[in-house]
C-alpha positions as CSV (number, residue, x, y, z in Angstrom):
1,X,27.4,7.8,-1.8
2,X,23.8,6.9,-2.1
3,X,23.3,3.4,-1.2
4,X,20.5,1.4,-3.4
5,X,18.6,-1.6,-2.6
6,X,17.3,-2.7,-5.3
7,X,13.9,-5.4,-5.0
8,X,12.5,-7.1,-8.0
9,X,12.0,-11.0,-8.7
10,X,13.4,-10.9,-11.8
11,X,17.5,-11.4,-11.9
12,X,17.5,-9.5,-14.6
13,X,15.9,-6.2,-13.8
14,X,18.4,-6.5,-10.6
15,X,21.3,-7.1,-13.0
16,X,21.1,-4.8,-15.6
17,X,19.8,-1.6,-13.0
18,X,23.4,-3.1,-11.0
19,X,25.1,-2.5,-14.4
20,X,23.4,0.7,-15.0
21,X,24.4,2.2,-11.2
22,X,28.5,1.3,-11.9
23,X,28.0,3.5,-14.8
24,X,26.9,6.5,-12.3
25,X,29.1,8.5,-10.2
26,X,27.8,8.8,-5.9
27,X,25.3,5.8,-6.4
28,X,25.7,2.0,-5.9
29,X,23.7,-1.0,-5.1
30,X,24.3,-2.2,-1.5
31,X,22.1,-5.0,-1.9
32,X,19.1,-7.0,-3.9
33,X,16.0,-8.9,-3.2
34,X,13.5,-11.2,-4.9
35,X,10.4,-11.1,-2.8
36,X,8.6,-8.5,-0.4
37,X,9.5,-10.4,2.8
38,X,13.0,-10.3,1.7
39,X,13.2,-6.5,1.1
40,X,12.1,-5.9,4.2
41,X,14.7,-8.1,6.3
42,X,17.2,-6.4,4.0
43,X,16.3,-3.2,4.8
44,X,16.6,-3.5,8.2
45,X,19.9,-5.2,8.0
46,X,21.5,-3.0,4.7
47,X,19.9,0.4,6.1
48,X,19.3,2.0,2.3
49,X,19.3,5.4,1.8
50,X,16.7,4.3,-1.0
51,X,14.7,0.7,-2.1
52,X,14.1,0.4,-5.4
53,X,11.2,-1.9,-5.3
54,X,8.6,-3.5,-7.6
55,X,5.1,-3.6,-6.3
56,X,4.2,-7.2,-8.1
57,X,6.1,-9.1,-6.0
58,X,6.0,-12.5,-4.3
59,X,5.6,-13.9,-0.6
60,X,4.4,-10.0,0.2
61,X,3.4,-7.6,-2.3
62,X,5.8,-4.1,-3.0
63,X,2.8,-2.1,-1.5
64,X,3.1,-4.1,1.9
65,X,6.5,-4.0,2.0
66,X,6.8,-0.9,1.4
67,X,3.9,-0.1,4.4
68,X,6.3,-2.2,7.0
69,X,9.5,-0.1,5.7
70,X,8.0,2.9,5.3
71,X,6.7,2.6,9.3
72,X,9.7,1.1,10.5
73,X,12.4,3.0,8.6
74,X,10.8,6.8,7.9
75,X,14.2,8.2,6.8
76,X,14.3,5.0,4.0
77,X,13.1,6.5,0.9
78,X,11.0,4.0,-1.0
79,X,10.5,4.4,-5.1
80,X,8.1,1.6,-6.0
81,X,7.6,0.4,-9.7
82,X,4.8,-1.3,-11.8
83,X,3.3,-1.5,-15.1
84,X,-0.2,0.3,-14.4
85,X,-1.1,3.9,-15.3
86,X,0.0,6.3,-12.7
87,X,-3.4,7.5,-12.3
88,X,-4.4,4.9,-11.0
89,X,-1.4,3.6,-8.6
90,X,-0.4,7.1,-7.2
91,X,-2.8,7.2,-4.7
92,X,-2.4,3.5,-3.2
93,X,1.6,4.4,-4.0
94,X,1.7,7.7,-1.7
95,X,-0.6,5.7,0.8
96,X,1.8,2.9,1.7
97,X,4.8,5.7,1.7
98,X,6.2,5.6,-1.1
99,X,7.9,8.9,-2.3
100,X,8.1,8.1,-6.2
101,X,6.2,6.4,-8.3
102,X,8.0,4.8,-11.8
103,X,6.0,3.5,-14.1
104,X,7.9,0.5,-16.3
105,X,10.0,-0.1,-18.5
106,X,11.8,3.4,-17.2
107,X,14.1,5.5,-19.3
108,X,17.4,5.5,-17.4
109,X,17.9,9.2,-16.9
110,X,14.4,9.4,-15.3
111,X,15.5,6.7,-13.2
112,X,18.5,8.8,-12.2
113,X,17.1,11.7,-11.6
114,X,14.0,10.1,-8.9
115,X,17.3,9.3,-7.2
116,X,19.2,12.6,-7.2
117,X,15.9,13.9,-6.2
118,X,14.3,11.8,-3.3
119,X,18.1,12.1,-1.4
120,X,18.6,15.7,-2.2
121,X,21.3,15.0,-4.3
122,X,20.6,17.0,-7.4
123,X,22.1,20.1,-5.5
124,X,21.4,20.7,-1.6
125,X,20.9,19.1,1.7
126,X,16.9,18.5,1.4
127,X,15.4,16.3,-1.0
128,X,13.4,18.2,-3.1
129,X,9.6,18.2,-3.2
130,X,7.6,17.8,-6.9
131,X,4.3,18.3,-7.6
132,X,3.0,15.2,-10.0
133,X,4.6,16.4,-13.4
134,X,3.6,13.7,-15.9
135,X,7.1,14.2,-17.4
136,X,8.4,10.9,-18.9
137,X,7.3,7.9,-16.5
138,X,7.9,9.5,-13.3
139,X,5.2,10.4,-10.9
140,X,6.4,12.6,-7.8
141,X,4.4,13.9,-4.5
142,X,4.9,16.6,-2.7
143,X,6.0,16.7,0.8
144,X,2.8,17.0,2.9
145,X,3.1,20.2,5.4
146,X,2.6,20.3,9.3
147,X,-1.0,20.1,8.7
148,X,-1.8,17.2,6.9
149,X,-1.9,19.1,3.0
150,X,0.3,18.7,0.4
151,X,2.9,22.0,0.2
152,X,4.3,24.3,-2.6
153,X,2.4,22.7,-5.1
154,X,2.5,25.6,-7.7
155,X,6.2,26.5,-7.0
156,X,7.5,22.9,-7.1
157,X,5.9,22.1,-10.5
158,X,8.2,24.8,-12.2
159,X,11.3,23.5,-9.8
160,X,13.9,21.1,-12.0
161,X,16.5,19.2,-10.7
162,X,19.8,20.9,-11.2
163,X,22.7,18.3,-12.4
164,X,24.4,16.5,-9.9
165,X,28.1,18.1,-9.5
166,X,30.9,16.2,-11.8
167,X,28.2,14.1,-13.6
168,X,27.0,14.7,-16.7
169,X,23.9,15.7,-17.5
170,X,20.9,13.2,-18.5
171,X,21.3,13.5,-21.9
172,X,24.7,12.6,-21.7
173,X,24.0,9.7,-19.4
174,X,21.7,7.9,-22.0
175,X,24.8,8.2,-24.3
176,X,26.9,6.7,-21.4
177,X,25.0,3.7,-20.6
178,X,22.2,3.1,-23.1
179,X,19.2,1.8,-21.8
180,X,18.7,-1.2,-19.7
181,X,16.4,-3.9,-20.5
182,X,13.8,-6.5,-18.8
183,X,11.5,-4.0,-18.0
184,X,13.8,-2.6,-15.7
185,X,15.1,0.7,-17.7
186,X,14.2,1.5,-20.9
187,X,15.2,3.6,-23.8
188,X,12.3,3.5,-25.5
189,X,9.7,6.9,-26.1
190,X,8.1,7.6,-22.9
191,X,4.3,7.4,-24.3
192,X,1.8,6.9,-22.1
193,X,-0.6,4.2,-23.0
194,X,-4.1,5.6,-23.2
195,X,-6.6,3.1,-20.8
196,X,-9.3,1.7,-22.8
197,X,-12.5,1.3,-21.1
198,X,-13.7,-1.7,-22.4
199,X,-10.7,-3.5,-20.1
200,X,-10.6,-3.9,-16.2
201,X,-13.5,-5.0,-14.1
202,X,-13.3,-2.0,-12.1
203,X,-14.6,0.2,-14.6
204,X,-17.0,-2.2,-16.0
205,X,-17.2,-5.5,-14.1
206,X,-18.4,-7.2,-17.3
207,X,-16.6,-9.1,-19.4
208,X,-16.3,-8.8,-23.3
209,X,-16.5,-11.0,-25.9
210,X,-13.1,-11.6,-27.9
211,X,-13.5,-10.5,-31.0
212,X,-10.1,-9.8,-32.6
213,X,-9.7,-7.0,-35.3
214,X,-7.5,-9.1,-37.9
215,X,-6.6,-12.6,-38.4
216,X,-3.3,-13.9,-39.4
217,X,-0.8,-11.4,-39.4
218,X,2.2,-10.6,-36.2
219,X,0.7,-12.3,-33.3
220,X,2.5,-11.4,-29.7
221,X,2.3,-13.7,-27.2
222,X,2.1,-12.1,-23.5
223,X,2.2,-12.7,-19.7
224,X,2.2,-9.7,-17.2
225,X,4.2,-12.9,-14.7
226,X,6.2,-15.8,-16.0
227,X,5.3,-19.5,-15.4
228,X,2.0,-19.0,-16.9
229,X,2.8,-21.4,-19.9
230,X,3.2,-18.4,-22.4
231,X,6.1,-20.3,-24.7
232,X,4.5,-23.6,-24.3
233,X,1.0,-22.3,-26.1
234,X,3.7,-20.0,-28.6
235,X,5.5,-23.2,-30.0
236,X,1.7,-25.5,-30.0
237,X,0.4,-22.5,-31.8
238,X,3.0,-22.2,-34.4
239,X,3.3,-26.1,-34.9
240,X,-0.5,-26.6,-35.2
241,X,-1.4,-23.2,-37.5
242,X,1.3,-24.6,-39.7
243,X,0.4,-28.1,-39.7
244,X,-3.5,-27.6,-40.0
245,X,-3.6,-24.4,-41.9
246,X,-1.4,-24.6,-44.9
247,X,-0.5,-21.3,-44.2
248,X,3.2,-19.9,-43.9
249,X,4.4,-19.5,-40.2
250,X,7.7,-18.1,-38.7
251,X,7.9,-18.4,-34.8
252,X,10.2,-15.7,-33.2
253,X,11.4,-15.9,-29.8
254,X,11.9,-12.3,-28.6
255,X,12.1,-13.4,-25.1
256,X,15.7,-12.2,-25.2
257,X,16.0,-12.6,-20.9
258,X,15.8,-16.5,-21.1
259,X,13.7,-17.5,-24.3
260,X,13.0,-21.1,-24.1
261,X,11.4,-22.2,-27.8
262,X,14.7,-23.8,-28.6
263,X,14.3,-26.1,-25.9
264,X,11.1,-26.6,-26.1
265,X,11.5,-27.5,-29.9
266,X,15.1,-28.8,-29.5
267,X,16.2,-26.7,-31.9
268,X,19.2,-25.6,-31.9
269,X,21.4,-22.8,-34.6
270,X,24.6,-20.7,-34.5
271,X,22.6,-18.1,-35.7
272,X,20.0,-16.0,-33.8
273,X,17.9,-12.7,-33.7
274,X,21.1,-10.8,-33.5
275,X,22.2,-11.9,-37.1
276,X,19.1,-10.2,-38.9
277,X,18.3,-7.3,-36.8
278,X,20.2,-4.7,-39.1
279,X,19.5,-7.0,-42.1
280,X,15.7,-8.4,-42.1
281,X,16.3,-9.7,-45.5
282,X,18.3,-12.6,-44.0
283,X,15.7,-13.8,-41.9
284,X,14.9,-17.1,-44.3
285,X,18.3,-18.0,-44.1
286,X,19.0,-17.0,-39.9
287,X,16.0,-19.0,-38.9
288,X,16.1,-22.9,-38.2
289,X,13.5,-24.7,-39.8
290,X,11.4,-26.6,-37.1
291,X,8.2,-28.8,-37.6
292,X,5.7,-28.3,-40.1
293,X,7.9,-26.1,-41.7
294,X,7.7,-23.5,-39.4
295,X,10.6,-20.9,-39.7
296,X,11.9,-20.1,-35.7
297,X,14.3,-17.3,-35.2
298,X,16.1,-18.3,-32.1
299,X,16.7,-15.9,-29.0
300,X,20.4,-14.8,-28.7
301,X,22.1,-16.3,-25.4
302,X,23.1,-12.7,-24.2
303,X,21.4,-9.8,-25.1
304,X,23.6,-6.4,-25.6
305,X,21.8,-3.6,-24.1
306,X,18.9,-2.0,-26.0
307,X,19.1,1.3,-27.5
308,X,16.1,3.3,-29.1
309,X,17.8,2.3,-32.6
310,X,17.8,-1.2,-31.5
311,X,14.1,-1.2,-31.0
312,X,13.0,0.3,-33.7
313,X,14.7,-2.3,-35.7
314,X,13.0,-5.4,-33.9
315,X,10.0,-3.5,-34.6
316,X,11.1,-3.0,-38.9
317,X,12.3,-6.9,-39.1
318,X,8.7,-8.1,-37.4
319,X,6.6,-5.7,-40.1
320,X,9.3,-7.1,-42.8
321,X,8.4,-11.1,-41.7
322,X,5.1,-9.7,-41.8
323,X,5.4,-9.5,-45.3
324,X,7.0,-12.4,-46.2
325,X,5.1,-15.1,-44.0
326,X,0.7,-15.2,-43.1
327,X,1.5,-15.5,-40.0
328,X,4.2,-14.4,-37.7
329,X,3.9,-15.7,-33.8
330,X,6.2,-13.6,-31.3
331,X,7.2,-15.0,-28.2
332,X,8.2,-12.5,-25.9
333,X,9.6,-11.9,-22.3
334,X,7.6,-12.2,-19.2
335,X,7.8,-8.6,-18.8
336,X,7.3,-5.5,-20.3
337,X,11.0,-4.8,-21.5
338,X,11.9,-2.8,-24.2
339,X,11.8,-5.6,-26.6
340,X,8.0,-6.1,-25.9
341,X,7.3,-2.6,-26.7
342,X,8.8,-2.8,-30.0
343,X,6.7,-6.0,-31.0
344,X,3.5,-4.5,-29.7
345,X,4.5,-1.3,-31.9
346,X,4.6,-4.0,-35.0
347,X,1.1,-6.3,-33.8
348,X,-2.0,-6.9,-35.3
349,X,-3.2,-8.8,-32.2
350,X,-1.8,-10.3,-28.8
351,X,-2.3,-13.4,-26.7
352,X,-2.4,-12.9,-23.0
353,X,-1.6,-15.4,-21.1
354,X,-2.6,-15.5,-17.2
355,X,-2.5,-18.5,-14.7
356,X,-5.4,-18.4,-12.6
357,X,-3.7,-17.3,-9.6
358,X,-4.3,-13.7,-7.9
359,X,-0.9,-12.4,-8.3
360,X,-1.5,-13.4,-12.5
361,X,-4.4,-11.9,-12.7
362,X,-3.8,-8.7,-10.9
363,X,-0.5,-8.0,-12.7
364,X,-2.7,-8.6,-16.5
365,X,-5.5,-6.3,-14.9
366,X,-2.4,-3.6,-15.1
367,X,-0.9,-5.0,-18.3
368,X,-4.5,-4.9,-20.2
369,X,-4.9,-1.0,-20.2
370,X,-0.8,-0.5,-21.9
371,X,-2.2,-3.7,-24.3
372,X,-5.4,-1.8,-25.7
373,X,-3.3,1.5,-25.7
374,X,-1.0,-0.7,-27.9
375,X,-3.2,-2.7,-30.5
376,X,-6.9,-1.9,-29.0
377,X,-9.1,-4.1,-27.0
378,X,-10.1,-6.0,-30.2
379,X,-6.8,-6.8,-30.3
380,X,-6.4,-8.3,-27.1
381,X,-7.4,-12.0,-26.8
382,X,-7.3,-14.2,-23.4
383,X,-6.0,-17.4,-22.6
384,X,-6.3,-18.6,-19.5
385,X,-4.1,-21.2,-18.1
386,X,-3.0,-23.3,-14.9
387,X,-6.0,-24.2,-13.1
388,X,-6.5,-25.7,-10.0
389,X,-8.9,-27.9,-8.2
390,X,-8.9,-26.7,-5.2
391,X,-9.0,-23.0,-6.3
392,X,-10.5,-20.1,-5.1
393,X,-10.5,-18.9,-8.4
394,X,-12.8,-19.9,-11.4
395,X,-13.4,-18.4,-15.2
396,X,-16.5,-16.4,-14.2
397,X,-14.3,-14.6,-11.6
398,X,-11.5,-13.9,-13.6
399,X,-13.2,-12.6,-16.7
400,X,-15.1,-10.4,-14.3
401,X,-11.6,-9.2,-12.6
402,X,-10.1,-8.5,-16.3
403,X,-13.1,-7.2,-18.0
404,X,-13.2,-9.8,-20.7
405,X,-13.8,-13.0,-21.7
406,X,-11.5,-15.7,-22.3
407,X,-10.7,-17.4,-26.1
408,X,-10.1,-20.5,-24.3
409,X,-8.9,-22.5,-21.0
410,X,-6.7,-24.8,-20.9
411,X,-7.1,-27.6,-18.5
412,X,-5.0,-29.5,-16.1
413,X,-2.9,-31.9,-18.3
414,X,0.3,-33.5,-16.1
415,X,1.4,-34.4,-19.9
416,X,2.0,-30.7,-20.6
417,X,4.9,-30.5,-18.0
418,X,6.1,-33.8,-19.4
419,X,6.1,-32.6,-23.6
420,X,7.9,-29.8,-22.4
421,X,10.6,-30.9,-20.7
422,X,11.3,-33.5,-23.7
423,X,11.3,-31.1,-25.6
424,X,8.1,-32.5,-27.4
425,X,5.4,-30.3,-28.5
426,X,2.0,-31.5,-27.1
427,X,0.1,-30.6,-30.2
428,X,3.2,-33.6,-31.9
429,X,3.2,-35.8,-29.2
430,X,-0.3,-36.1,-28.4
431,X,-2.7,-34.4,-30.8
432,X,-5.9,-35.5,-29.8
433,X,-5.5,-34.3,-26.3
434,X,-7.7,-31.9,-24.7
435,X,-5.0,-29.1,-24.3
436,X,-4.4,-29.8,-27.9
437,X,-8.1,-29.3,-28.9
438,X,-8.1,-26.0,-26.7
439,X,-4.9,-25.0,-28.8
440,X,-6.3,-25.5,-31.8
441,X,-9.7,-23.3,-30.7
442,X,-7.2,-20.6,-30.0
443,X,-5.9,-20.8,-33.5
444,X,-9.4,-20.6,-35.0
445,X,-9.1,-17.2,-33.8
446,X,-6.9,-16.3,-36.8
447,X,-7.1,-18.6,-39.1
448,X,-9.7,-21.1,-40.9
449,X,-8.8,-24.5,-40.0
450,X,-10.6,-28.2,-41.3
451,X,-12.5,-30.3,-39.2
452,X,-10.3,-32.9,-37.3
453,X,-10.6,-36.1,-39.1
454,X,-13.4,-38.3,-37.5
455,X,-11.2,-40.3,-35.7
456,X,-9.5,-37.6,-33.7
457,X,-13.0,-35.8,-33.3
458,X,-14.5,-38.8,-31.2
459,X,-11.6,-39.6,-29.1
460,X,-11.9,-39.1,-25.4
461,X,-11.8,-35.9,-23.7
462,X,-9.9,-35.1,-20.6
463,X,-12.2,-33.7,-18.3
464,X,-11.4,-30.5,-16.3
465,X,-10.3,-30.2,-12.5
466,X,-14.0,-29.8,-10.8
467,X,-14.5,-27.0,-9.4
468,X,-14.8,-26.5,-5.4
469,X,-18.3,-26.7,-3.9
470,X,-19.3,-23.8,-1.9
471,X,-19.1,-25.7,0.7
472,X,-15.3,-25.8,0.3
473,X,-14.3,-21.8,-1.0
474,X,-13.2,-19.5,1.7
475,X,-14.6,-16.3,1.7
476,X,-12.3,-13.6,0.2
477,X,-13.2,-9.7,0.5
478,X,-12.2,-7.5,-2.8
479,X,-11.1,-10.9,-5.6
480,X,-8.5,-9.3,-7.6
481,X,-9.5,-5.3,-5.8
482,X,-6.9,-3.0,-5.4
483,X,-8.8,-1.6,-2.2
484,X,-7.0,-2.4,1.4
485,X,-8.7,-2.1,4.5
C-alpha cells in the first residue's frame, strides 16, 4: 500500500484527491496538511512513502518544505505542484528534491501514474527513472548517476509505465472516477498555455499599459490566492455597470468550491448553476434577480465532480449569456480548477485580482503566463487590492514584479469588510466612497459610463494608507524573485 500525504491549503484539493485515492486500488492518504511547516512535522511523524505537496503554500513555501524533507527523509518521495509552466519550475523543483513535477489542474490518470512511477509500483521493485516527456502535465527527472549527471536519458524517454497489476488501465480510471476539481485533478485537455512575453518582470521588468482588446462582453474575475477581495469587486462591478451603464448585466458565480455572491448580495434561490448547465436557455428564469436588475446565477452548494462534458457545457452556457446579456461578469474560484478553465475558454477579458502581499503576487506572476495563453495579454487587466501601511510593498514594485500596470488600486477602506459582511454592496451602501470611485474606474475599462452627478464628484476622498519612508522599509534581496541563495 502506498501511503500518501497529501499538502495543499485548500480543503478541497485535499478532499477531492482523498476521494479520488478510495477510488484506487494499493494507494491511500495517510494524512493532510495546510501549510509547509505542517507538512514537514507530518512527515516526520506519518513517514510517507510520498507528499503530495503544493509549492504556494503558507507559513513555509512547498519548495522549502520540500528542501527540509527531502534532507531529512531521502527515501520520501516528494511530487510538488503549481500553476507555472514547467519550464520554468523544473529546475528550482529538481533543486529542492523533488522527484515530479505536476503542473495544475492535473488529469487524474497522470496523477496516478507519477505515483505508480516514483514508488516503483507500475511493475518492479525500483522506481523508474523518466527523462522530462512533456506528456500531459507531468514533468519527470531522471535519476542522476554516481557522478553527478543525469542517467539513461535516451532509453528512459521511450520507457512507459506498465499498468499496475489488478487495476485497470488509465483510461479506464478516468471512467472510474471522473476528474477531481479545485485545481487539484482535472479532466480537462492537457494544453499547455503558451507564455506571453509581454507578462512577468523577469523577462521584461517593465510594466505594460492595460489596454484590453474588447469591452463588454464575458468578463472573468481571477485570484491566483483567495482573500484578495475577488467576489467583493465581482458583485460592485456587476451592481455599478448595471446601475450607471444601462446596459444588460448577469453576474455568475462559478466559484463552485465556496462561491460567496449570495451572501454578499443576500440573495438567496432554490435554483443554481446546476439547473441550466444542460439547458442554457433557462438561464433568465434559473437566475435571481438582484440590484439594478442584474441577473445572478447562484453557485450550487455541492458541486458533483467535473467531467470533460461538464466543462465544456459551463463553457457553451457563458457564450450562450454572452448572447443574451452586454455584459456577463464571472466569478470564479480562487484557483485554477477545472471550472476556471472552461470560463477562460468562453472570455473576452479577465480581472486579476492580487493583494499586495508577496505570496499574491508571486502565485499571479505564475497565473499571468496560463492568463495570456488563455485570452492574450490585452486581455488581462490588474486590480490591485489590500494595501498596507506599513508595507514593504508598493504599486511601482508590484507592476514591475508582474510586468504590467495596474487598471486601478483600491485603498484601505475598514467599510469594505463591514458592506460585506451585511451583506451590503459598497458601491449601494456608500457610493461616493473612494473604493467605490476606484470601482467605477475599473468599469470604465468596458463600458462608457456618465459623469457622477456634481454632488458625488466633489465629495470627500479617502486618502490612501501613506506609504513607508525609506527610513522605515527593510531591505529585501530578489522582491517577488524566484532565485534562492
Amino acid at each position: 500500500m502506498t501511503r500518501v500525504l497529501v499538502v495543499d491549503d485548500a480543503p478541497s484539493v485535499v478532499a477531492n484527491i482523498e476521494r479520488l485515492f478510495s477510488h484506487i486500488e494499493g494507494v491511500n492518504t495517510c494524512g493532510a496538511a495546510q501549510d509547509g511547516e505542517a507538512a514537514v512535522a507530518k512527515t516526520r511523524s506519518l513517514h510517507p512513502d510520498v507528499v503530495l505537496m503544493d509549492r504556494e503554500l503558507p507559513v513555509m513555501d512547498g519548495i522549502r518544505a520540500c528542501e527540509l524533507i527531502a534532507r531529512e527523509f531521502p527515501d520520501i518521495k516528494v511530487i510538488l505542484t503549481g500553476i507555472e509552466d514547467p519550464q520554468a519550475a523544473e529546475a528550482e523543483a529538481r533543486k529542492a528534491g523533488a522527484v515530479r513535477y505536476l503542473v495544475k489542474p492535473v488529469s487524474a490518470a497522470t496523477l496516478v501514474a507519477a505515483i505508480e512511477e516514483v514508488t516503483g509500483a507500475a511493475g518492479g521493485d525500483a522506481a523508474p527513472t523518466l527523462a522530462p516527456t512533456g506528456e500531459g502535465n507531468l514533468v519527470a527527472f531522471p535519476a542522476p548517476d554516481a557522478a553527478g549527471g543525469d542517467a539513461g536519458d535516451t532509453a528512459a524517454a521511450e520507457q512507459k509505465p506498465a499498468p499496475r497489476k489488478g487495476k485497470p488501465s488509465a483510461p479506464a480510471e478516468r471512467s472510474a472516477f471522473e476528474a477531481l476539481t479545485a485545481g487539484g485533478v482535472r479532466e480537462t485537455p492537457d494544453v499547455p498555455p503558451e507564455p506571453a512575453e509581454e507578462v512577468g518582470a523577469q523577462k521584461t521588468g517593465r510594466a505594460t499599459p492595460p489596454q484590453i482588446r474588447r469591452r463588454g462582453g464575458i468578463i472573468s474575475i481571477m485570484s491566483a490566492k483567495g482573500g484578495v477581495g475577488k467576489t467583493m469587486i465581482a458583485v460592485n462591478l456587476a451592481l455599478l455597470i448595471a446601475r450607471d451603464s444601462g446596459k444588460k448585466v448577469a453576474l455568475i458565480d462559478l466559484a463552485v468550491h465556496g462561491g460567496d455572491i449570495g451572501l454578499q448580495t443576500r440573495l438567496e434561490s432554490e435554483h443554481n448553476l446546476l439547473n441550466c448547465l444542460s439547458a442554457p436557455e433557462r438561464f433568465a428564469d434559473v437566475a435571481v434577480q438582484g440590484p439594478g436588475g442584474v441577473a445572478v446565477l447562484l453557485a450550487p452548494p455541492d458541486m458533483p465532480l467535473v467531467d470533460q462534458q461538464r466543462t465544456a457545457a459551463i463553457t457553451e452556457l457563458l457564450r450562450a449569456v454572452g448572447k443574451r446579456y452586454d455584459v456577463v461578469l464571472v466569478d470564479t474560484d480562487a484557483h485554477y480548477t477545472p471550472e476556471t478553465h472552461a470560463a477562460l475558454e468562453a472570455s473576452d477579458n479577465v480581472v486579476v485580482v492580487t493583494s499586495m502581499s508577496d505570496p499574491s503576487v508571486r502565485a499571479t506572476q505564475r497565473l499571468l503566463p496560463t492568463l495570456a495563453g488563455k485570452v492574450g495579454a490585452d486581455g488581462i487587466i490588474l486590480a490591485l487590492n489590500r494595501p498596507e501601511a506599513n508595507s514593504d510593498f508598493n504599486k511601482a514594485s508590484v507592476e514591475e514584479a508582474l510586468g504590467r500596470q495596474a487598471a486601478v488600486q483600491l485603498p484601505y477602506d475598514i467599510m469594505i469588510p463591514a458592506s460585506v459582511n451585511r451583506g451590503s454592496p459598497l458601491i449601494l451602501s456608500n457610493p461616493t466612497s473612494q473604493s467605490s470611485r476606484v470601482v467605477r474606474t475599473l468599469a470604465q475599462q468596458f463600458v462608457d459610463l456618465p459623469d457622477l452627478p456634481e454632488e458625488e464628484a466633489a465629495a470627500p476622498r479617502t486618502p490612501f494608507p501613506a506609504a513607508p519612508s525609506d527610513s522605515r522599509k527593510r531591505k529585501r534581496g530578489g522582491l517577488f524573485s524566484f532565485s534562492r541563495s
